[in-house]
C-alpha positions as CSV (number, residue, x, y, z in Angstrom):
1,X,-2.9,10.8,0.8
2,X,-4.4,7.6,1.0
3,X,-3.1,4.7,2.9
4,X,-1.9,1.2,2.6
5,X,-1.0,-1.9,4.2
6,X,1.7,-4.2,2.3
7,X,1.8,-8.4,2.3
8,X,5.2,-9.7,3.1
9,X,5.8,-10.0,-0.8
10,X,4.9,-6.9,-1.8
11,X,7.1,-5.6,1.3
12,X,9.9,-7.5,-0.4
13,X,9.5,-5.8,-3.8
14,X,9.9,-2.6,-2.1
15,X,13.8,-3.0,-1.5
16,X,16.0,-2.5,-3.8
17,X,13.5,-2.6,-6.3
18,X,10.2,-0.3,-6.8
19,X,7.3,-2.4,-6.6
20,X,5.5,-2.6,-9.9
21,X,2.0,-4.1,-9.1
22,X,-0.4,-4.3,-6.5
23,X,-3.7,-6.1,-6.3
24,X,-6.4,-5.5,-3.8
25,X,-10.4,-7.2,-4.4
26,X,-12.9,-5.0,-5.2
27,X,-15.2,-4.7,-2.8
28,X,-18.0,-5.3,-2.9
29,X,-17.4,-7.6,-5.5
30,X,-19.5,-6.9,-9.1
31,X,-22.4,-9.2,-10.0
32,X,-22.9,-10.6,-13.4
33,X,-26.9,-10.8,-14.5
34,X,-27.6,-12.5,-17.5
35,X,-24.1,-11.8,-19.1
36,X,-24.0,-8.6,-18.1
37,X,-21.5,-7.3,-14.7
38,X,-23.2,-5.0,-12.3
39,X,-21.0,-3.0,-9.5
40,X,-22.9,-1.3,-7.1
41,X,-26.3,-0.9,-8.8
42,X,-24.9,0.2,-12.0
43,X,-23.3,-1.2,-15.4
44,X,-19.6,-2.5,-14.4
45,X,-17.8,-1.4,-17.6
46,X,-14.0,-2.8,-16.3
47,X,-13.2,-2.2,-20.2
48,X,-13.8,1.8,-20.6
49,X,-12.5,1.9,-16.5
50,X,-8.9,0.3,-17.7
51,X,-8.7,3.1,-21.0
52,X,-9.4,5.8,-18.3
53,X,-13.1,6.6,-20.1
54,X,-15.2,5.4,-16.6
55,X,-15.8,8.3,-14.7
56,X,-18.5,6.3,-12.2
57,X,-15.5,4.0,-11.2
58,X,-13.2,4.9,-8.9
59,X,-10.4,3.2,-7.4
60,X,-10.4,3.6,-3.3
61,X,-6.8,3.8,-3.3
62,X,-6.5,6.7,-5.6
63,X,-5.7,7.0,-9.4
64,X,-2.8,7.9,-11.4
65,X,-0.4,10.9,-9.7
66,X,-1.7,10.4,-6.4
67,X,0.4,8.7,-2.9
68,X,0.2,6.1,-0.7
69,X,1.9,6.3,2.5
70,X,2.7,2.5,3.5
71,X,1.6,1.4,6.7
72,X,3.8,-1.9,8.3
73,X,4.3,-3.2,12.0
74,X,6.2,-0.9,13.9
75,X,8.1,0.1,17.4
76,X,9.0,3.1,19.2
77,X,9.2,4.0,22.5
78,X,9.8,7.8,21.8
79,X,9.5,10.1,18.5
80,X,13.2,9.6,17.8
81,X,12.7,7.0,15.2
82,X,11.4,3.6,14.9
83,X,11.7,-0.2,14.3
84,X,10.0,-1.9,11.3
85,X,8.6,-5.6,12.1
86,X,9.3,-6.2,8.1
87,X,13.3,-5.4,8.7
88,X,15.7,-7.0,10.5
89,X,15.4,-6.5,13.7
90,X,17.4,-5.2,15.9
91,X,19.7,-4.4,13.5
92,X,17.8,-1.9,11.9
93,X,16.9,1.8,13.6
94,X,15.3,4.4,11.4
95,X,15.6,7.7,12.9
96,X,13.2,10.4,12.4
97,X,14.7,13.3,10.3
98,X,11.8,15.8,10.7
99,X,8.6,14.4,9.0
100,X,10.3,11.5,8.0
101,X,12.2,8.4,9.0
102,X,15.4,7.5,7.5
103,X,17.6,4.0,8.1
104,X,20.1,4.7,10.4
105,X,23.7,3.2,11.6
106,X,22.9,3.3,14.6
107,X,21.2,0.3,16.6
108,X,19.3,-0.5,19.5
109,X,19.5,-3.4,21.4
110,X,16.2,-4.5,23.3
111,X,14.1,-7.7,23.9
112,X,11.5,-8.0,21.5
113,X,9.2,-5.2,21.3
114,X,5.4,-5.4,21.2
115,X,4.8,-4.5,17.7
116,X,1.9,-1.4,17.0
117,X,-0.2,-2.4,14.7
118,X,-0.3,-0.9,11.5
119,X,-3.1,1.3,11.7
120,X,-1.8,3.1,14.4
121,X,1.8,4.4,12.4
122,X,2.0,8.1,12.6
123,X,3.0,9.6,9.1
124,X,6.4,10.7,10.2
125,X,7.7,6.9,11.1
126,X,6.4,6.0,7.6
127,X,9.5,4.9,5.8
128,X,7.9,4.3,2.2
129,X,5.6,6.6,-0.2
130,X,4.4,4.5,-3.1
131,X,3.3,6.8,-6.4
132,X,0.6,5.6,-8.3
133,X,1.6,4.8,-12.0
134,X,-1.7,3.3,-13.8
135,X,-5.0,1.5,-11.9
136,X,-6.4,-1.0,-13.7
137,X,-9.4,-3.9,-13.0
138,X,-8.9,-7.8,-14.1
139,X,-10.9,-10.7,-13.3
140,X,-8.0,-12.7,-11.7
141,X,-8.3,-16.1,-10.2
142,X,-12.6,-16.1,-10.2
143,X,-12.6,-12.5,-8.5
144,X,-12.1,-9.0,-9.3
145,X,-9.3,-6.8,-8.8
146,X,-8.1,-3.6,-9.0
147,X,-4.4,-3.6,-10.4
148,X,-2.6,-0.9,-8.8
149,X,1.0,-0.3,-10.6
150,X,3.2,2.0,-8.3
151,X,6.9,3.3,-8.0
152,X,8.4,3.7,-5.0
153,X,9.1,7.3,-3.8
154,X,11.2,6.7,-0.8
């Protein structure tokens, strides 16, 4: 399962609502030579990628069927559950429920934490699992991008 970190937003697309599209640069970014766009040494056709006939590009994220676990800010001072920088804090606990974390009524009162960064979340105090939908590439604002469109599975 691949991994992601969210902007503020995107985060705010996530609740209630799925979030419907995502948009990450491509990296390196393709070159165009005398009308023609290059993506890592080879021929950058974005047009067969998007009708799913590109075999020789490939999304780092994933493709269409596959998850990304969400990475955010986050607290804990033992494995019982966790705060989320991107929720209201304190009022909002999520408890760990075996692999997973799940809001809770419960709340714990503290000064402010020092927030983990996201990198170092541990898949059971993830609280979101995006499914990728469709992953698609647009020249968007004088750069490319993949176009990532995802449902939210938690």
């Amino acid at each position: 399962m691949s991994e992601i970190q969210l902007t503020p937003t995107e985060f705010a697309g996530l609740d209630p609502q799925p979030l419907e599209l995502i948009r990450r640069l491509l990296d390196p970014q393709p070159e165009q030579d005398e009308g023609v766009w290059y993506w890592r040494g080879t021929f950058f056709d974005w047009e067969a990628f998007n009708v799913g006939n590109s075999p020789s590009i490939r999304c780092p994220l994933g493709e269409a069927g596959d998850s990304l676990r969400v990475l955010e800010e986050w607290w804990s001072d033992d494995e019982d559950g966790c705060h989320y920088k991107a929720s209201e804090y304190p009022a909002s606990w999520w408890e760990r429920v075996g692999d997973r974390c799940m809001e809770s009524p419960a709340m714990r009162a503290m000064d402010e934490p020092e927030w983990n960064p996201p990198e170092t979340m541990p898949p059971w105090a993830s609280r979101y699992v995006l499914k990728i939908i469709s992953v698609g590439v647009e020249f968007h604002y004088h750069a490319w991008n993949w176009i990532i469109e995802v449902r939210s599975e938690s």
